[in-house]
py3Dmol code that shows the C-alpha trace and the ligand (Angstrom):
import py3Dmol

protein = """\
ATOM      1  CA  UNK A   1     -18.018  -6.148  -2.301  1.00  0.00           C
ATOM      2  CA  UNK A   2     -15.424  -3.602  -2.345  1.00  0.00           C
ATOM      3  CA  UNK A   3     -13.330  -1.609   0.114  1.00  0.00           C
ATOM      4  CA  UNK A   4     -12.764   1.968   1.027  1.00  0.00           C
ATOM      5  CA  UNK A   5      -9.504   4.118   0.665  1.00  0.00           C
ATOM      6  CA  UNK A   6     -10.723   7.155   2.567  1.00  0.00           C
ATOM      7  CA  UNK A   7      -9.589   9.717   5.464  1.00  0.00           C
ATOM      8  CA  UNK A   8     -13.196   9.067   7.036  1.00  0.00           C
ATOM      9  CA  UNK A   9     -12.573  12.254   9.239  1.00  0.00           C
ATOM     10  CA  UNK A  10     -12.259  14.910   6.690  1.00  0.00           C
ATOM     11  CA  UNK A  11     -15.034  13.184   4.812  1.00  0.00           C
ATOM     12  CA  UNK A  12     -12.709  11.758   1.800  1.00  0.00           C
ATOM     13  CA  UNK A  13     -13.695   8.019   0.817  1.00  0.00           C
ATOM     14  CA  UNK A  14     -13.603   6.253  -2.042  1.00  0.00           C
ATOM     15  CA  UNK A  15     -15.022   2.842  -2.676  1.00  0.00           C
ATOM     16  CA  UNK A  16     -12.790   0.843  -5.168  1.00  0.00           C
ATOM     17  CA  UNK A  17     -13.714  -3.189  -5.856  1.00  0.00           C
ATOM     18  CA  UNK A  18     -11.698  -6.047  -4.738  1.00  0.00           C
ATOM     19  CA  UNK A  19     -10.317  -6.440  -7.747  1.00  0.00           C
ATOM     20  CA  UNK A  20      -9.346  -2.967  -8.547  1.00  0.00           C
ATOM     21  CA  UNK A  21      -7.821  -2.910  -4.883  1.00  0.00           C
ATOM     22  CA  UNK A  22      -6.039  -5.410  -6.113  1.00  0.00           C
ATOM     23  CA  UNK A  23      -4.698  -4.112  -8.973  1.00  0.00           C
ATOM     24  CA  UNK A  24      -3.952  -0.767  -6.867  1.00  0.00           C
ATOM     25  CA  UNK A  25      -1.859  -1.961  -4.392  1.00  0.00           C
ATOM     26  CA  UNK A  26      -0.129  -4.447  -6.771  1.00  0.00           C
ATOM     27  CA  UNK A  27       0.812  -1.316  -8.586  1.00  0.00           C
ATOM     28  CA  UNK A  28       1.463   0.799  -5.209  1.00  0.00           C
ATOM     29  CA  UNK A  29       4.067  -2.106  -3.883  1.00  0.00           C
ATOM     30  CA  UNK A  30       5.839  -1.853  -7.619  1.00  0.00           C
ATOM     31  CA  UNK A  31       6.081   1.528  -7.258  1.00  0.00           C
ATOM     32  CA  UNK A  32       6.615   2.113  -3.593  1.00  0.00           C
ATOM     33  CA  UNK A  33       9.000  -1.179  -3.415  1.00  0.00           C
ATOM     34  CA  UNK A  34      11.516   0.610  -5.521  1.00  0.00           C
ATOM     35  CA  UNK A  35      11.469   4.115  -3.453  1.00  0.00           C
ATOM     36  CA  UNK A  36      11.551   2.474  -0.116  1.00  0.00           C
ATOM     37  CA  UNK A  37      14.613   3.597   1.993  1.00  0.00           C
ATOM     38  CA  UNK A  38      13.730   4.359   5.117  1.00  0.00           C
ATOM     39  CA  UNK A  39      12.896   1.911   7.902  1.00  0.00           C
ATOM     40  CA  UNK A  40       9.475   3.215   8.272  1.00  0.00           C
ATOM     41  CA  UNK A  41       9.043   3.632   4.859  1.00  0.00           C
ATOM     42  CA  UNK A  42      10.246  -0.369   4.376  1.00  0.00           C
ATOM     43  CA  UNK A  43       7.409  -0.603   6.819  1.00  0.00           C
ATOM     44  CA  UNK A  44       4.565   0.466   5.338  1.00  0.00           C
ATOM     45  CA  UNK A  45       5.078  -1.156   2.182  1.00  0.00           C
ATOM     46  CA  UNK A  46       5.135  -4.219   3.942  1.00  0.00           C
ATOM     47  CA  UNK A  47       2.039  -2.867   6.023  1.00  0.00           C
ATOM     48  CA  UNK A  48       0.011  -2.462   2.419  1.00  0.00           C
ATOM     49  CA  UNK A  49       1.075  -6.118   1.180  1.00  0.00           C
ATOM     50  CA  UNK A  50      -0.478  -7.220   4.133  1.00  0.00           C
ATOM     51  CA  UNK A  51      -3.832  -6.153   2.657  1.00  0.00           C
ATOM     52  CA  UNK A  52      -3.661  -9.126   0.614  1.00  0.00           C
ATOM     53  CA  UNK A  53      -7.320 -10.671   0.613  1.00  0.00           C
ATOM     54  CA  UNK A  54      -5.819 -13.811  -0.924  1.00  0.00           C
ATOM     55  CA  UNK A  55      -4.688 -14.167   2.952  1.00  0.00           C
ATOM     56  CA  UNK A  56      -7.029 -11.723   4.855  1.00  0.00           C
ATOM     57  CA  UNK A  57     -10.291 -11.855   3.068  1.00  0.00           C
ATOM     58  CA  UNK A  58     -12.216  -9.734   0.575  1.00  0.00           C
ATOM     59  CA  UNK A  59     -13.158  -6.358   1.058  1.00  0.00           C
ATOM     60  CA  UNK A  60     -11.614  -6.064   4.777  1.00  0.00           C
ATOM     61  CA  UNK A  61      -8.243  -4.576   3.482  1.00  0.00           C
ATOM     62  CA  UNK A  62      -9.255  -0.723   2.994  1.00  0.00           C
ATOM     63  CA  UNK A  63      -6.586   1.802   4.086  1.00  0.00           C
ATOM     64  CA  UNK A  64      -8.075   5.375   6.177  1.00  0.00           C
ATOM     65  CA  UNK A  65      -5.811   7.933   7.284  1.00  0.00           C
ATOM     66  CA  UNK A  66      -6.240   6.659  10.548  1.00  0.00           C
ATOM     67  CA  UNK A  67      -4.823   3.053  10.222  1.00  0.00           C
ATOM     68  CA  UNK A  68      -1.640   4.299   9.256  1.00  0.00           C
ATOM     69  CA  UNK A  69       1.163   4.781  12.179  1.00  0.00           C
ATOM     70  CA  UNK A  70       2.309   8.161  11.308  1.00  0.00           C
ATOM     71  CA  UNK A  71       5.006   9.600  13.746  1.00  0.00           C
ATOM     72  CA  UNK A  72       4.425  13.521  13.822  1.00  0.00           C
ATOM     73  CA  UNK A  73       7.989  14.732  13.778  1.00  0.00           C
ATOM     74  CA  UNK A  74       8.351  12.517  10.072  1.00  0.00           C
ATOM     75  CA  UNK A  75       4.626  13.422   9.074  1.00  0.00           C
ATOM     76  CA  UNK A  76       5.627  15.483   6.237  1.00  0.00           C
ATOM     77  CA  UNK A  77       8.718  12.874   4.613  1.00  0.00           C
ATOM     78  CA  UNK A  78       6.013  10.371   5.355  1.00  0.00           C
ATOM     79  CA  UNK A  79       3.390  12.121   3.710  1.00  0.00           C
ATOM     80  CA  UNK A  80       5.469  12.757   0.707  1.00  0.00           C
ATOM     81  CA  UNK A  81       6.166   8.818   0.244  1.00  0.00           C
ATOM     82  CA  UNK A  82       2.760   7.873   0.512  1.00  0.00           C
ATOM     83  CA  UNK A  83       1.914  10.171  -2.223  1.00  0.00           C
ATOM     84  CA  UNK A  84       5.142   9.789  -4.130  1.00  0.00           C
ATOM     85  CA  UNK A  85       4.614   6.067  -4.172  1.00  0.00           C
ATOM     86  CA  UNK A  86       1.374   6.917  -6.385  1.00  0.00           C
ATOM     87  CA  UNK A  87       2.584   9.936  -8.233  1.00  0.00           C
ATOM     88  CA  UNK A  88       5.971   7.933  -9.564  1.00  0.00           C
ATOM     89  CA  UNK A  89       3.201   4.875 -10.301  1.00  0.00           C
ATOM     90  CA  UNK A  90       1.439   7.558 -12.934  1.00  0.00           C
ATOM     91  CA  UNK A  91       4.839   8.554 -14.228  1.00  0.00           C
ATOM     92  CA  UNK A  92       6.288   5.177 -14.677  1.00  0.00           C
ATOM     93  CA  UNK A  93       3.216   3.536 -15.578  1.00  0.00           C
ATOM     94  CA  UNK A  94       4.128   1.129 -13.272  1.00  0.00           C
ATOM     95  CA  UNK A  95       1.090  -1.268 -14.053  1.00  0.00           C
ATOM     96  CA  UNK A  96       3.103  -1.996 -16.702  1.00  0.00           C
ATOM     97  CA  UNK A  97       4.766  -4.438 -14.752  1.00  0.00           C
ATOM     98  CA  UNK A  98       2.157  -6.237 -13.818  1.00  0.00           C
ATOM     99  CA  UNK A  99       1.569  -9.659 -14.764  1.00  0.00           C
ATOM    100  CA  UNK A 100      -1.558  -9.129 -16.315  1.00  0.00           C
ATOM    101  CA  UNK A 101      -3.086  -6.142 -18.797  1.00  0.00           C
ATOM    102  CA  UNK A 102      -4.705  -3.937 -16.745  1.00  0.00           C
ATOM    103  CA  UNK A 103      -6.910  -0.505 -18.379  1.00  0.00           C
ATOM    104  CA  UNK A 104      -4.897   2.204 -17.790  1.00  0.00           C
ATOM    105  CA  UNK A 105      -7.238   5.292 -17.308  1.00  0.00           C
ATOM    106  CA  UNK A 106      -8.640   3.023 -14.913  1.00  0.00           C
ATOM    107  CA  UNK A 107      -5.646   2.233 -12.203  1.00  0.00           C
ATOM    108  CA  UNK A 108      -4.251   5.900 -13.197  1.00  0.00           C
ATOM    109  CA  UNK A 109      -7.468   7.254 -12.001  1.00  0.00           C
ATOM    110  CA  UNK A 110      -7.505   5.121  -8.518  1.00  0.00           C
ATOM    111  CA  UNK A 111      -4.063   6.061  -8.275  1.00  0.00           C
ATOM    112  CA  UNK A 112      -4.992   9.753  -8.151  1.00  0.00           C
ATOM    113  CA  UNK A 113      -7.732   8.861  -5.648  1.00  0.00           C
ATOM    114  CA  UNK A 114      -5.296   7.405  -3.642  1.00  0.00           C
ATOM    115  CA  UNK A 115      -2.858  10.620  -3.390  1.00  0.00           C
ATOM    116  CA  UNK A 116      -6.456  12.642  -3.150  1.00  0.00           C
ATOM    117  CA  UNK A 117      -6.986  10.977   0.131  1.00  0.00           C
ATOM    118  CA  UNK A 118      -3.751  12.183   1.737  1.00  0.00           C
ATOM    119  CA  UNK A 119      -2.594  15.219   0.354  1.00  0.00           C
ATOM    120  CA  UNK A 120      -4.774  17.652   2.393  1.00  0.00           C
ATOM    121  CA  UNK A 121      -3.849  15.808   5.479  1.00  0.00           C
ATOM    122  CA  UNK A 122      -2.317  17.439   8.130  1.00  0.00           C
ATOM    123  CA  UNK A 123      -0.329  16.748  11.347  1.00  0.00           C
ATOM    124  CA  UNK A 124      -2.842  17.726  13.574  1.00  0.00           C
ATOM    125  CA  UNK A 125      -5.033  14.658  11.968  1.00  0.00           C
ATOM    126  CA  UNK A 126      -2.616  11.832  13.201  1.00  0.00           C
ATOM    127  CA  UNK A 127      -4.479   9.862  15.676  1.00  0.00           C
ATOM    128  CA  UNK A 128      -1.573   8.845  17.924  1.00  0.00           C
ATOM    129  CA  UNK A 129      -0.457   4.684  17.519  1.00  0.00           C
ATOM    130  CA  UNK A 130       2.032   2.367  19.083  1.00  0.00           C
ATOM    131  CA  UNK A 131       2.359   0.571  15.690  1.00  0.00           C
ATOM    132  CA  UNK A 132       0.607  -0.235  12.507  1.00  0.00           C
ATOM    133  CA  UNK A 133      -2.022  -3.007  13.040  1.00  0.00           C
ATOM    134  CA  UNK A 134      -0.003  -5.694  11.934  1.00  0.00           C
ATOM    135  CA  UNK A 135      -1.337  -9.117  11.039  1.00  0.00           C
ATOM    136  CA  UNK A 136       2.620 -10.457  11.480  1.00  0.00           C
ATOM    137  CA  UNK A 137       4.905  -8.025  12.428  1.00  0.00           C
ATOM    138  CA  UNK A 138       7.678  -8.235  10.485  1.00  0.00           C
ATOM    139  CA  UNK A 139      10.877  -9.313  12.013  1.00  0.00           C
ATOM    140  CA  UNK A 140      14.117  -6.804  11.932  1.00  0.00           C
ATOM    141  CA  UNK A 141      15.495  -8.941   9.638  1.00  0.00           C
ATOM    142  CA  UNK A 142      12.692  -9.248   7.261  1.00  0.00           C
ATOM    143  CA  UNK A 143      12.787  -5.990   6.792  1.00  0.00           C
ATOM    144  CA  UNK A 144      14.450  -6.167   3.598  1.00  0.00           C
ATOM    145  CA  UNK A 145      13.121  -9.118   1.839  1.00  0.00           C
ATOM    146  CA  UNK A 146      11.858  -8.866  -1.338  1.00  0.00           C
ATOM    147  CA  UNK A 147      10.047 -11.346  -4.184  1.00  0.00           C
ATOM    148  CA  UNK A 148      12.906 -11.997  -6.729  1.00  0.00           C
ATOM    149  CA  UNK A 149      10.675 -12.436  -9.386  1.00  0.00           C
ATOM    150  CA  UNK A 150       9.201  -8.690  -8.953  1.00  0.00           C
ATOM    151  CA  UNK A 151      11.264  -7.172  -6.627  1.00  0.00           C
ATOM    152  CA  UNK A 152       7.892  -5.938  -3.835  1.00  0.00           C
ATOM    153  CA  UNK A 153       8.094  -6.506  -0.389  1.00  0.00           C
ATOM    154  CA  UNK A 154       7.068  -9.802   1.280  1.00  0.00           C
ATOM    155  CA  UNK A 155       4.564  -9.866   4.080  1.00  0.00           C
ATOM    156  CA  UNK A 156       4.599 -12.802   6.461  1.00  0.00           C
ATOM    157  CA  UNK A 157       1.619 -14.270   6.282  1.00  0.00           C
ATOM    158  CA  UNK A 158       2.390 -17.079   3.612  1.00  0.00           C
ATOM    159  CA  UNK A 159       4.189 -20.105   4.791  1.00  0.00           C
ATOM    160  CA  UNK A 160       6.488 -19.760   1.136  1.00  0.00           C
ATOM    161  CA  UNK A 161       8.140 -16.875  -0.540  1.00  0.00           C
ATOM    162  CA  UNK A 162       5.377 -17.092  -3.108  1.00  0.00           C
ATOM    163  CA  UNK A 163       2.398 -16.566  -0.753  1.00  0.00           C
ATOM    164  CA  UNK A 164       4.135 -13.862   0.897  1.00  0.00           C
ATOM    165  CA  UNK A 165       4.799 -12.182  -2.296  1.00  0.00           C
ATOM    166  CA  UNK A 166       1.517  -9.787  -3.333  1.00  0.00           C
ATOM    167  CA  UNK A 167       1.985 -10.555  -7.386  1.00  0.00           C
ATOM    168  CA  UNK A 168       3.650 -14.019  -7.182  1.00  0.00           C
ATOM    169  CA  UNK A 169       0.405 -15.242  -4.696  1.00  0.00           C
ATOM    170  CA  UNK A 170      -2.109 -13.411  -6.700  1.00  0.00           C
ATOM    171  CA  UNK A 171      -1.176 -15.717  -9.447  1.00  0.00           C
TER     172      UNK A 171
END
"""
ligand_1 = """\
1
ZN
Zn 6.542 -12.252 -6.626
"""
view = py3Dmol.view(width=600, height=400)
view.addModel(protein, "pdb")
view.setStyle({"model": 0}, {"cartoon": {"style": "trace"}})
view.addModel(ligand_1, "xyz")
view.setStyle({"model": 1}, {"stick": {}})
view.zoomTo()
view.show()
């Protein structure tokens, strides 16, 4: 099984396996967890540790253009964190914080697959949303929590800290 990172629109899709979607987003919420300053931006991180398929299930937790709750007026900031996210993740070798060894050609390649996906988009391709399709909305003031042990977002859909941290739960 595996699960697609695509922008199914403009024809861009990429199947990765669950495990390397694992090891993608684990690397993504590093990265992204750490450049986060926004509100929407604190969002969306904790939008991609939802796609935990510890919680949701395996190979249900691919991300297309479309899922994402882009506001127009912000596309272009927005844009440029979704991207940067990756791009600093390749810089930093952020897998490096992982708990595990991971191969690097291997996540630094799905990484550039990942910015690949969005960096031809344009604002004309937002399809207009209320929200992002939560599974558990995150509360105003869980906006800002964060794993101690590895500093990511939390999503809410453990009943602990530890299952609502990606890297603590994977474990
Ligand atoms: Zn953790």
């Amino acid at each position: 099984m595996a699960n697609i990172i695509s922008h199914a629109t403009k024809n861009i899709s990429h199947s990765i396996s669950n495990s390397w979607t694992s090891v993608l987003y684990s690397t993504l919420l590093i990265s992204g967890s750490r450049l986060a300053k926004t509100n929407w931006e604190k969002h969306f991180m904790i939008w991609l540790a939802e796609h935990d398929q510890n919680h949701v299930g395996l190979g249900i937790v691919g991300i297309d253009f479309d899922n994402i709750y882009w506001s127009a007026s912000e596309f272009e900031k927005q844009k440029e964190f979704v991207i940067g996210i990756a791009q600093n993740a390749i810089n930093k070798k952020s897998w490096i914080n992982l708990d595990y060894k991971t191969d690097e050609k291997t996540i630094a390649g799905l990484l550039n697959l990942w910015i690949d996906v969005f960096s031809d988009a344009q604002v004309n391709d937002i399809v207009p949303m209320d929200n992002f399709n939560w599974y558990h909305k995150p509360k105003p003031s869980e906006i800002d929590m964060k794993c101690p042990i590895h500093h990511i977002f939390l999503n809410q859909l453990g009943k602990t800290e530890k299952d609502c941290c990606y890297l603590c739960h994977d474990n």
